[in-house]
Legacy VTK file of the C-alpha trace (Angstrom):
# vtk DataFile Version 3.0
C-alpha trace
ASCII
DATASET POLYDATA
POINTS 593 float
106.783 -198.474 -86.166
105.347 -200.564 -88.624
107.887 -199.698 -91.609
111.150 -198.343 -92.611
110.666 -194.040 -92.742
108.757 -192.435 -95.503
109.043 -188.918 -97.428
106.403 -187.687 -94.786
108.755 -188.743 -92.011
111.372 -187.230 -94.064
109.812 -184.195 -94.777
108.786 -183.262 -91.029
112.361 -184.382 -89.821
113.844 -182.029 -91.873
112.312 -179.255 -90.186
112.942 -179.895 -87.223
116.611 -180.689 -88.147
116.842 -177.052 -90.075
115.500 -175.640 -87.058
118.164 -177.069 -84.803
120.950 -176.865 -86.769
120.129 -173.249 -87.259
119.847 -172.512 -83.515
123.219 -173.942 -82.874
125.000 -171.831 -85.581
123.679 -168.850 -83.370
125.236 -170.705 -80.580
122.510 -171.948 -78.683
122.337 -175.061 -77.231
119.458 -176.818 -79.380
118.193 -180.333 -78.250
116.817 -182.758 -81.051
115.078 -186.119 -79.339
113.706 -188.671 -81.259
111.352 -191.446 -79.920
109.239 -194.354 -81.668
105.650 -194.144 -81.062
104.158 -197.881 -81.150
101.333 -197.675 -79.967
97.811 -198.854 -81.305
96.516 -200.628 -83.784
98.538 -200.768 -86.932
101.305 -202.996 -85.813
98.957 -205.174 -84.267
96.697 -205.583 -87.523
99.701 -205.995 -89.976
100.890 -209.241 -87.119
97.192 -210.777 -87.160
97.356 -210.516 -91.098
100.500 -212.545 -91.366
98.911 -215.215 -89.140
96.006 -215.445 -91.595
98.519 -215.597 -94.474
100.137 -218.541 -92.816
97.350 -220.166 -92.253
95.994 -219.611 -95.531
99.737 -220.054 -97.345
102.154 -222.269 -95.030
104.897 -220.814 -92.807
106.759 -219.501 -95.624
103.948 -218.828 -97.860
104.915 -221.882 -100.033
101.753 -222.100 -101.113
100.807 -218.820 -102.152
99.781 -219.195 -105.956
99.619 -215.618 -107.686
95.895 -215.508 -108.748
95.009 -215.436 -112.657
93.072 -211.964 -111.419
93.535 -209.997 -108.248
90.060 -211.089 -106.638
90.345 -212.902 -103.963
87.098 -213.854 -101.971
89.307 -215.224 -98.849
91.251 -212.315 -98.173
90.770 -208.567 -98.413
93.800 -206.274 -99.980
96.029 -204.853 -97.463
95.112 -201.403 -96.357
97.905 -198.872 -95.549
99.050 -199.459 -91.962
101.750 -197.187 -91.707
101.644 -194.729 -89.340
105.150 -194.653 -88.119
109.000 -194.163 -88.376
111.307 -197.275 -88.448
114.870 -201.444 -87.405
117.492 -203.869 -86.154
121.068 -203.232 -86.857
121.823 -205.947 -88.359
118.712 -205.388 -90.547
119.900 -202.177 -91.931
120.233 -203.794 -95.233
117.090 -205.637 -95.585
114.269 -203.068 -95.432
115.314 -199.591 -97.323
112.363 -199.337 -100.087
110.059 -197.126 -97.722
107.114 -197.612 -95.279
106.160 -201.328 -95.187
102.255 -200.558 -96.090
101.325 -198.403 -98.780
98.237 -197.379 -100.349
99.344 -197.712 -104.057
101.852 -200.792 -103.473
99.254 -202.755 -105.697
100.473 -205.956 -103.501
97.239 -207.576 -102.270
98.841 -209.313 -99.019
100.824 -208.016 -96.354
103.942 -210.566 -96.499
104.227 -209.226 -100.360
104.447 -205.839 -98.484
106.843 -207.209 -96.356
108.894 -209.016 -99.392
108.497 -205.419 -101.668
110.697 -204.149 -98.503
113.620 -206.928 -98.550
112.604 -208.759 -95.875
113.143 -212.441 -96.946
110.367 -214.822 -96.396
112.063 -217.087 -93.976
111.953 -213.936 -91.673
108.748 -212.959 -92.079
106.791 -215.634 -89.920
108.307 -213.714 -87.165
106.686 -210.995 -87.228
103.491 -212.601 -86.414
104.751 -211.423 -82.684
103.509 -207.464 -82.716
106.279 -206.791 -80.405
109.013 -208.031 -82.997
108.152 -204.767 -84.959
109.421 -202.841 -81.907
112.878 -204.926 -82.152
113.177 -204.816 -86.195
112.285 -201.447 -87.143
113.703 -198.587 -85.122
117.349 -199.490 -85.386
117.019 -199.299 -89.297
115.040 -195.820 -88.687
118.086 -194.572 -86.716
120.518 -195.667 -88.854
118.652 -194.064 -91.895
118.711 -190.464 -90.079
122.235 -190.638 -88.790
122.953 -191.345 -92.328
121.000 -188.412 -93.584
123.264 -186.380 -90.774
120.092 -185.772 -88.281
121.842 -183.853 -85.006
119.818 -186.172 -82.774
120.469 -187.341 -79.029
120.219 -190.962 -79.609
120.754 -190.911 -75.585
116.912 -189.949 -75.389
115.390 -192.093 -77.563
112.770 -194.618 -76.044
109.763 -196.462 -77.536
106.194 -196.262 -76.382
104.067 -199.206 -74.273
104.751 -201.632 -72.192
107.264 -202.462 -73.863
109.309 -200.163 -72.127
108.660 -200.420 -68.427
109.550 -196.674 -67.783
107.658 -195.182 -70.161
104.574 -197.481 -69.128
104.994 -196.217 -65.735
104.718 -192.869 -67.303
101.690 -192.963 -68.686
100.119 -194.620 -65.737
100.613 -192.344 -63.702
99.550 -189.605 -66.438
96.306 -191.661 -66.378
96.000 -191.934 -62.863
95.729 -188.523 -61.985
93.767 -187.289 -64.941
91.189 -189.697 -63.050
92.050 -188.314 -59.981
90.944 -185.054 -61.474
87.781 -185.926 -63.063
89.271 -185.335 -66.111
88.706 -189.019 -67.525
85.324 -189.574 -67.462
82.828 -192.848 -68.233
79.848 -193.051 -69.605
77.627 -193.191 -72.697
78.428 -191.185 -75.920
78.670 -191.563 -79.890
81.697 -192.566 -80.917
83.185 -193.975 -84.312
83.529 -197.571 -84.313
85.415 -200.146 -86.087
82.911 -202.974 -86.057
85.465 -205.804 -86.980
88.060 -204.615 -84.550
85.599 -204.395 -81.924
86.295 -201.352 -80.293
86.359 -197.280 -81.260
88.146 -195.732 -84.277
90.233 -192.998 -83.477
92.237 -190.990 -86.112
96.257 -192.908 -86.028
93.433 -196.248 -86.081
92.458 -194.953 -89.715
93.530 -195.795 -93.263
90.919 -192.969 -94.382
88.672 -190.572 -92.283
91.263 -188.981 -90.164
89.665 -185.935 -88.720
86.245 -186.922 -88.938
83.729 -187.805 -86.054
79.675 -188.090 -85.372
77.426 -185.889 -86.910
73.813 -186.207 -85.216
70.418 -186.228 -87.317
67.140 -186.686 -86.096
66.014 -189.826 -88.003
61.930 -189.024 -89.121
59.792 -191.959 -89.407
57.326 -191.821 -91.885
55.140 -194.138 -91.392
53.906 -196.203 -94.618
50.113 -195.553 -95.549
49.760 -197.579 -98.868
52.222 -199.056 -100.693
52.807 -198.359 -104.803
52.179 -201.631 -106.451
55.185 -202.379 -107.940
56.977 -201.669 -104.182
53.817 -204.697 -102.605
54.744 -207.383 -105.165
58.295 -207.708 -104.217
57.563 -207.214 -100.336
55.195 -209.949 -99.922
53.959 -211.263 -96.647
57.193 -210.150 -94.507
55.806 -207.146 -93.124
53.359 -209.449 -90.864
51.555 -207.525 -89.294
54.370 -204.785 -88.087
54.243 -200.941 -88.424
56.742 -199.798 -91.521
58.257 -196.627 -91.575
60.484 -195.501 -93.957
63.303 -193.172 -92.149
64.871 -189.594 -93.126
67.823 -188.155 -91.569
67.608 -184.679 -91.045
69.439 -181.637 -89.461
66.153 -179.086 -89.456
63.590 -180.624 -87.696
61.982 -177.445 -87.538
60.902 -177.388 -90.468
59.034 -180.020 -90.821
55.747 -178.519 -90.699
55.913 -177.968 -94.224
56.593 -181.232 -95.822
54.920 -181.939 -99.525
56.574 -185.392 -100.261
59.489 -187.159 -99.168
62.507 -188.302 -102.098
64.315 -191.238 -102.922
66.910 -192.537 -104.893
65.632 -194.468 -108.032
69.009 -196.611 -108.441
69.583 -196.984 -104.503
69.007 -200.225 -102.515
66.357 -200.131 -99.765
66.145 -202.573 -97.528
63.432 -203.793 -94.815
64.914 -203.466 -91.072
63.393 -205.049 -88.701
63.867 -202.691 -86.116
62.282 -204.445 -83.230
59.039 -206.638 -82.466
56.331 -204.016 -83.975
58.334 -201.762 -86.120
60.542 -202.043 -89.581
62.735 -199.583 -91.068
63.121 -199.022 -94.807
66.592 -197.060 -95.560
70.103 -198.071 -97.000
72.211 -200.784 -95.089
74.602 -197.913 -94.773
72.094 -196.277 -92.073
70.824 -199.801 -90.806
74.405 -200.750 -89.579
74.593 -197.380 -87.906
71.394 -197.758 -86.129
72.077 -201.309 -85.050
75.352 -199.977 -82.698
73.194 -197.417 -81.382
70.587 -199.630 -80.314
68.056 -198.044 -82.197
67.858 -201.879 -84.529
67.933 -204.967 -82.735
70.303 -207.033 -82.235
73.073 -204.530 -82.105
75.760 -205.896 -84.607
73.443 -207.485 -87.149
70.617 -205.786 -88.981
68.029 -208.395 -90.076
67.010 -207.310 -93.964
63.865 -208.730 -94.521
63.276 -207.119 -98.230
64.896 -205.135 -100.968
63.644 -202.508 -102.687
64.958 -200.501 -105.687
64.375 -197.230 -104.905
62.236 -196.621 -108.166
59.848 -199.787 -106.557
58.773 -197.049 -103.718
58.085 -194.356 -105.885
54.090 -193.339 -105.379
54.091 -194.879 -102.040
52.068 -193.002 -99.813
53.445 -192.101 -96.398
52.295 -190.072 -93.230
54.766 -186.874 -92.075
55.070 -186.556 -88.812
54.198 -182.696 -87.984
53.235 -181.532 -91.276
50.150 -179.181 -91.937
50.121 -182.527 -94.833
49.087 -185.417 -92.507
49.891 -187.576 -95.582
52.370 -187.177 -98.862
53.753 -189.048 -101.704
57.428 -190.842 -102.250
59.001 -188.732 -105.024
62.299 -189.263 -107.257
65.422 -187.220 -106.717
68.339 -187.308 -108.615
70.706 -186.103 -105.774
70.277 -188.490 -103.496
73.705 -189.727 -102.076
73.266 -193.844 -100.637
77.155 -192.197 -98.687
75.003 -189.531 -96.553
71.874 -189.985 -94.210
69.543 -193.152 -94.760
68.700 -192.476 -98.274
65.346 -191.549 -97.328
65.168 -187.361 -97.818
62.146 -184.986 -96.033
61.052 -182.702 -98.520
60.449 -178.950 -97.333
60.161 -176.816 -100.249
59.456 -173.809 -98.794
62.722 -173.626 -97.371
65.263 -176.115 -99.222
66.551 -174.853 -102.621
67.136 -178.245 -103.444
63.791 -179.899 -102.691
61.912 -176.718 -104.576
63.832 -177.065 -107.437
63.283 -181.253 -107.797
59.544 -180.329 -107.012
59.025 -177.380 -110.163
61.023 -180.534 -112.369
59.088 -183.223 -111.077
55.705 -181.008 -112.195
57.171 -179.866 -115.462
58.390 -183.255 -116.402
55.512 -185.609 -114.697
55.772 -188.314 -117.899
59.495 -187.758 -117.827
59.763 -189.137 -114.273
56.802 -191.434 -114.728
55.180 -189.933 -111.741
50.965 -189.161 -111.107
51.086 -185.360 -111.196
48.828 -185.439 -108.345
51.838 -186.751 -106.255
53.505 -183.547 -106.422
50.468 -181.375 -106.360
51.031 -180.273 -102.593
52.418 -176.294 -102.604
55.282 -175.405 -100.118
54.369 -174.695 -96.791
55.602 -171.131 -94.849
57.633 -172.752 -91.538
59.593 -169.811 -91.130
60.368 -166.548 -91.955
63.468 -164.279 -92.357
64.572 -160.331 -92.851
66.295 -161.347 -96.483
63.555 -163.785 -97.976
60.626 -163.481 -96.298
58.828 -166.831 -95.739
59.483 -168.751 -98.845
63.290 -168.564 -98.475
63.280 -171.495 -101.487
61.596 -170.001 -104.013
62.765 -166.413 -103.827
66.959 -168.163 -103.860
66.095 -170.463 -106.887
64.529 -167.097 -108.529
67.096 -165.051 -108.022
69.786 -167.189 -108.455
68.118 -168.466 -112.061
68.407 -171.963 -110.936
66.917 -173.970 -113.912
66.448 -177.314 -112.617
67.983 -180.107 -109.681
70.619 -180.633 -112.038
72.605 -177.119 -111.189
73.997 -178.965 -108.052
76.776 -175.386 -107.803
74.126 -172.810 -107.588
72.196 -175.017 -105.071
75.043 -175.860 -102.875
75.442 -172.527 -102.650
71.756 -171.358 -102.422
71.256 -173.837 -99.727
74.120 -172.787 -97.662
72.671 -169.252 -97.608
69.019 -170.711 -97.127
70.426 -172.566 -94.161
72.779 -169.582 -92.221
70.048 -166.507 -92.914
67.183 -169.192 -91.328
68.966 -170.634 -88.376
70.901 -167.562 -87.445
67.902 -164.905 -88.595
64.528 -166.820 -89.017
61.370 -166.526 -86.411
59.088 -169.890 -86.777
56.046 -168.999 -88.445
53.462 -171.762 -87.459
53.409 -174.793 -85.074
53.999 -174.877 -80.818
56.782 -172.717 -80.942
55.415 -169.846 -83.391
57.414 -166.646 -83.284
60.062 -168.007 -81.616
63.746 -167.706 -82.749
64.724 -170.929 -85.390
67.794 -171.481 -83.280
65.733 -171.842 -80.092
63.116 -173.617 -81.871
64.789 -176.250 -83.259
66.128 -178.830 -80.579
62.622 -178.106 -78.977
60.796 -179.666 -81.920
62.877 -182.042 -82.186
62.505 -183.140 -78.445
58.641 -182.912 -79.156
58.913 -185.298 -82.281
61.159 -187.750 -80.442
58.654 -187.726 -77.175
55.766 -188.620 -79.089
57.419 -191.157 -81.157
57.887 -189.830 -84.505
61.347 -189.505 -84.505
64.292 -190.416 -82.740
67.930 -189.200 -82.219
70.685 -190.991 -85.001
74.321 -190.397 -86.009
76.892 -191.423 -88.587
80.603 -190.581 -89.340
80.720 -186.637 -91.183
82.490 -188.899 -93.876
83.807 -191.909 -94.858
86.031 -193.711 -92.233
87.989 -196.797 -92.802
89.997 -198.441 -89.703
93.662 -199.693 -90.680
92.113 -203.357 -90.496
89.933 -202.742 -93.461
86.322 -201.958 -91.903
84.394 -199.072 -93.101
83.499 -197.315 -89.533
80.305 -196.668 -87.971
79.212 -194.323 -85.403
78.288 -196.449 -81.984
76.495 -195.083 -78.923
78.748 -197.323 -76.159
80.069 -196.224 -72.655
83.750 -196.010 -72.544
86.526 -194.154 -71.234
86.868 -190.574 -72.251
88.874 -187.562 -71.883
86.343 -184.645 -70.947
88.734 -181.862 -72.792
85.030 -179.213 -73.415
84.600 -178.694 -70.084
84.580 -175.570 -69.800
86.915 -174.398 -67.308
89.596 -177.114 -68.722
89.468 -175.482 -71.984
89.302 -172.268 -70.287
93.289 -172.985 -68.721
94.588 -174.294 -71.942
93.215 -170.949 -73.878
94.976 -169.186 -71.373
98.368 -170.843 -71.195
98.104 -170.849 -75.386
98.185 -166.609 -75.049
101.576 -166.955 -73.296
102.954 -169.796 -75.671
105.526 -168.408 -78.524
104.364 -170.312 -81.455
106.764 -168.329 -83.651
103.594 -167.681 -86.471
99.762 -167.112 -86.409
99.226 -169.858 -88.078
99.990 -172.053 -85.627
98.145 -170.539 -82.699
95.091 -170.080 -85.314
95.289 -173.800 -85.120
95.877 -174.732 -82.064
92.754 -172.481 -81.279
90.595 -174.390 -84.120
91.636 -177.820 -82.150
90.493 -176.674 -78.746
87.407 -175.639 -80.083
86.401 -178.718 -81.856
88.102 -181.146 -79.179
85.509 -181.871 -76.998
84.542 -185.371 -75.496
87.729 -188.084 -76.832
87.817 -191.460 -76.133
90.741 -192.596 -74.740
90.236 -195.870 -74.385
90.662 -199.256 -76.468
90.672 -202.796 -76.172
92.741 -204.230 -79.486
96.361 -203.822 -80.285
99.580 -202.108 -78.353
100.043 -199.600 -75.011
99.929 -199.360 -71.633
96.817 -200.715 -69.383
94.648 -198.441 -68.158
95.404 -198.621 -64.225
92.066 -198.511 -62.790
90.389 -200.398 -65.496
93.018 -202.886 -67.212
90.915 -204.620 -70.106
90.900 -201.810 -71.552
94.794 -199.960 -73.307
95.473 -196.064 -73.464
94.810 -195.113 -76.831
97.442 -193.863 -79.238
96.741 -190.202 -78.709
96.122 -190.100 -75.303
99.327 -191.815 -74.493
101.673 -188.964 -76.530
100.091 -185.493 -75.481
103.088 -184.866 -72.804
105.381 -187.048 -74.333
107.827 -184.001 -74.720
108.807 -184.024 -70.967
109.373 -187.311 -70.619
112.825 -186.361 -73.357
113.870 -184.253 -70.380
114.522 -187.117 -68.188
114.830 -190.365 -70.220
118.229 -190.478 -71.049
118.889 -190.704 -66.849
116.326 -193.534 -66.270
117.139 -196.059 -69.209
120.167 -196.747 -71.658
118.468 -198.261 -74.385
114.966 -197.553 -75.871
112.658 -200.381 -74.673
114.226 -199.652 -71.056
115.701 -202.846 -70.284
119.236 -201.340 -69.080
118.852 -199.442 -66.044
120.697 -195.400 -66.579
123.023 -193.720 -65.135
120.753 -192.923 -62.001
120.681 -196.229 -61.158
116.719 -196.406 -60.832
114.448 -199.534 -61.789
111.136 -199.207 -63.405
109.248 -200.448 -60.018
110.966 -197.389 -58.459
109.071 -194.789 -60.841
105.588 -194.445 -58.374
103.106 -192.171 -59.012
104.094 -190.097 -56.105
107.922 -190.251 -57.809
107.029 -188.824 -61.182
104.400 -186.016 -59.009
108.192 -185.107 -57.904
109.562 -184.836 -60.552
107.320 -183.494 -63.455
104.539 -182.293 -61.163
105.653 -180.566 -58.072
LINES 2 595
86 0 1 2 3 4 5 6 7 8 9 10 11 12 13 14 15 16 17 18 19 20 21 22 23 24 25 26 27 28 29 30 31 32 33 34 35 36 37 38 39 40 41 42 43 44 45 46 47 48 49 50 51 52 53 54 55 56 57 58 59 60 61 62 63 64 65 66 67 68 69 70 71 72 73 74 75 76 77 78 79 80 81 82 83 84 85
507 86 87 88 89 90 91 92 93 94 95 96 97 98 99 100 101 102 103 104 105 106 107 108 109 110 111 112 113 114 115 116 117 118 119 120 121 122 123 124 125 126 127 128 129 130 131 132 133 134 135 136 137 138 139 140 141 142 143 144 145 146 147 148 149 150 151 152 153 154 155 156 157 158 159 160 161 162 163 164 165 166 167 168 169 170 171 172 173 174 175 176 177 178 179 180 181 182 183 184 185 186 187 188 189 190 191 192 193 194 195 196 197 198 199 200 201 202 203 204 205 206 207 208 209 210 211 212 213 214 215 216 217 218 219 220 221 222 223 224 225 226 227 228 229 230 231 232 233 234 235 236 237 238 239 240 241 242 243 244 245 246 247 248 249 250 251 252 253 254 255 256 257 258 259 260 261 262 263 264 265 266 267 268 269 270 271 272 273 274 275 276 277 278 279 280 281 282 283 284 285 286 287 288 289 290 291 292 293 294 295 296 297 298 299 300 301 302 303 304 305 306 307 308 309 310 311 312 313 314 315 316 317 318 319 320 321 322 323 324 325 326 327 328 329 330 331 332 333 334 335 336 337 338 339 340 341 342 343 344 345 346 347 348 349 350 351 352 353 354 355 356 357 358 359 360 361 362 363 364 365 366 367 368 369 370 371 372 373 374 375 376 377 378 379 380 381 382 383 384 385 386 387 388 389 390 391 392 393 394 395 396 397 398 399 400 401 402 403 404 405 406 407 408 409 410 411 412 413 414 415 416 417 418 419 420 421 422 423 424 425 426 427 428 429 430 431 432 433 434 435 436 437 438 439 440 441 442 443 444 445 446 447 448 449 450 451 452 453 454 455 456 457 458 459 460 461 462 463 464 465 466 467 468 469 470 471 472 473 474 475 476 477 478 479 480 481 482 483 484 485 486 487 488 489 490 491 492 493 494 495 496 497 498 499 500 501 502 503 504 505 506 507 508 509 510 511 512 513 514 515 516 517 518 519 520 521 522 523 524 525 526 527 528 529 530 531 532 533 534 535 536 537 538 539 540 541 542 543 544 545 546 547 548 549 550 551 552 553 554 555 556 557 558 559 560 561 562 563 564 565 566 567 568 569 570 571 572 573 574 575 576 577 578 579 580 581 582 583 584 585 586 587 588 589 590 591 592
């Protein structure tokens, strides 16, 4: 409830009021509830970004200048930190242009934001109070739907919390005996993580990213052999003495026994990690930042960049590979290489990447073109494994029959790679090293575990995509213990596929999704320590994160209009009962028994 309500809001209201009105022309008795969800982060950032405007501006932002240009080094543009429906009665007036953060407002601080939606300036130091929001906003949400002619039981309606006792008490006791079951579990685990907010990232916490999560590489280190010349002039003497290794990320450790060089970006920035007391790391910041919150770079939160590199400087370094039939192998230039994805350092197995054959036949046909020694790319691909469609150069026979001309035909080889990739993993036998006609798929974490036992590797994750928290942070993945909601175990899962077989979900398409979400929902954090809800009981530094707090939200309608009279729960209902009175053992009663 950061905003007045939005098309989306309208959008999804309106089916739900269809719906009901419908079911009540057929004479049914059809029950619409609304609620206000406040929990989590965005109310709480939008409050702590007024307090830096009036500290930056004055108490009424007197001394807000509009800038000759819209940079401003101080202060970062607003992100959108809407996530929710709706105000004060009296306010019904003030705040009817839409959701109070928007991506494409083009205002660059929040009280603008707050101005754009008639809220005068003298009113909007109070909002610096996150729990003003929860007074403002609703009561100009339901006013906006009763005028739209909503058929909803105001009677129900109740926010999230603390700030309403009774639905705090809810939750805790939800909490409580998901512990008591085992079901909320602690320990160690990836997780994505706003560093500036200081805690995990989970999707209503995003401004971009929702959906996404960890994807795990094994990070390669290659260690460096001899450096090209033009990489040694700009390093100098900060290596001192320490092993450097520049790092791949990679999803096939499997293969690689048959690496011929190893590709960089020309235009990407490289820097010089120093990863601990004997060891630096030479990929993008990107992947630095990531390895610093999973301890893999010391200290945790601050990667120390010794050097920069261009990645054209580190072209013609020479490098060992770690498992390879080539102890040793060149640095090589490749056009595709993304600075968004991995560490920008890229293993090259041409026997079985499309992508990497392809740059290598370029890189020999064009060796003046790319200002490369020809003898850097000299190295043939290597057989690692072999398959039932294309034998044991999967690579070559693809880019041949697919007439793939050069690196540049980025369709065919998204596509010849994604065929390389499934026939291989799901088809191929290994065809040298330890694990020699075994199956690829039982091969690979076993290579992997012998690369990261001797040293040569280790494990590393980042976000599937890019992920930006509501505060403004771009995301990383962190390896932290915390709270989290074991919902993949197995016989868990196994109780909610069988209750979804006897739910009516009145289409296939929904069960097809609710299927898709217990498949992927596995290990979820439900834990956080910055912005609104309910203390965890057992553990009370830390809040009940903003989807963990809503999943049975539903029955809690069934009973609200008897325990409180207004939605933040400070009038007792008709029952009579206080807040203090709602035990565990009273809600087991009567939602549980």
């Amino acid at each position: 409830m950061n905003g007045t309500l939005h098309m989306g809001h309208g959008f999804t209201i309106s089916k739900i009021e269809f719906s009901a009105g419908y079911q009540r022309l057929l004479g049914k008795r059809a029950l619409f509830p609304c609620g206000f969800h406040v929990t989590g982060m965005p109310i709480k950032a939008s409050s702590d970004k007024i307090i830096r405007e009036i500290a930056k501006f004055g108490e009424d932002f007197e001394g807000y200048q509009p800038p000759a240009s819209n940079d401003d080094p101080d202060l970062e543009p607003v992100p959108d930190t809407s996530t929710a429906t709706s105000a004060s009665a009296a306010a019904v007036a003030k705040a009817k242009k839409g959701k109070v953060a928007s991506k494409n407002t083009g205002l660059e601080y929040q009280f603008q934001i707050m101005e754009a939606a008639d809220i005068p300036r003298a009113e909007i130091k109070k909002f610096v109070d996150p729990y003003y929001w929860l007074k403002y906003f609703p009561p100009i949400a339901m006013a906006d739907l009763t005028a739209l002619g909503a058929r909803i039981d105001w009677r129900r309606t109740f926010l999230t919390t603390d700030a309403n006792p009774y639905y705090d008490a809810f939750v805790r006791w939800q909490m409580n005996r998901l512990h008591d079951l085992d079901k909320i579990k602690f320990g160690m685990r990836y997780t994505i993580y706003s560093p500036l907010d200081g805690q995990p990232c989970m999707d209503h916490d995003r401004s971009e990213g929702e959906g996404g999560g960890p994807t795990e590489y094994t990070g390669v280190k290659m260690e460096v052999v001899e450096w090209s010349p033009a990489a040694l002039e700009t390093i100098g003497n900060v290596i001192n003495g320490k092993k450097v290794f520049l790092v791949a990320a990679t999803l096939r450790p499997e293969t690689m026994y048959g690496q011929t060089n190893c590709f960089v970006g020309t235009t990407l920035d490289y820097g010089l990690f120093s990863a601990n007391d004997e060891e630096i790391y030479v990929c993008s910041y990107r992947a630095a930042r990531n390895m610093a919150f999973q301890d893999i770079i010391k200290p945790r939160d601050n990667p120390v960049k010794l050097a920069e590199l261009k990645g054209s400087q580190i072209i013609g370094t020479k490098i060992k590979a770690p498992f390879s039939v080539n102890p040793e192998v060149y640095v090589l230039p490749m056009e595709g290489v993304l600075a968004s994805k991995g560490t920008g350092v890229v293993t090259s197995v041409p026997s079985d990447s499309p992508d990497d054959y392809a740059t290598l036949m370029d890189l020999r046909k064009k060796a003046e073109f790319y200002k490369i020694n020809p003898e850097w790319a000299a190295l043939d691909p290597v057989p690692v494994l072999s398959t039932p469609t294309y034998g044991e150069m999967t690579a070559p026979v693809l880019v041949k029959q697919m007439k793939i001309q050069s690196q540049k035909d980025t369709l065919r080889l998204a596509e010849a790679k994604e065929l390389a990739y499934k026939e291989g993993f799901y088809k191929g036998t290994m065809s040298i090293g330890e694990f020699k006609g075994m199956p690829v798929e039982e091969a690979k974490p076993r290579v992997r575990q012998r690369m990261i036992e001797a040293g040569l590797a280790f494990a590393y994750a980042e976000p599937d995509r890019f992920v930006k928290s509501r505060s403004g942070d771009e995301c990383v993945v962190a390896l932290m213990d915390q709270w989290y909601l074991d919902y993949g175990e197995e016989k868990w899962k196994a109780q909610a596929e069988k209750l979804l077989e006897r739910m009516n979900t009145y289409s296939s398409e929904t069960k097809h999704a609710f299927e898709a979400v217990l498949n992927w929902l596995n290990k979820w954090a439900c834990a956080r320590t910055y912005g609104l809800g309910s203390k965890l009981p057992w553990d009370p530094q830390f809040l009940v994160e903003s989807l963990s707090d809503s999943t049975i939200y539903m029955s809690y309608y069934t009973i609200s209009n008897l325990l409180h009279s207004d939605m933040n729960g400070s009038k007792p209902g008709p029952l009579g009962v206080t807040p203090d009175q709602m035990t565990d053992e009273v809600w087991d009663y009567v939602l549980a028994s």
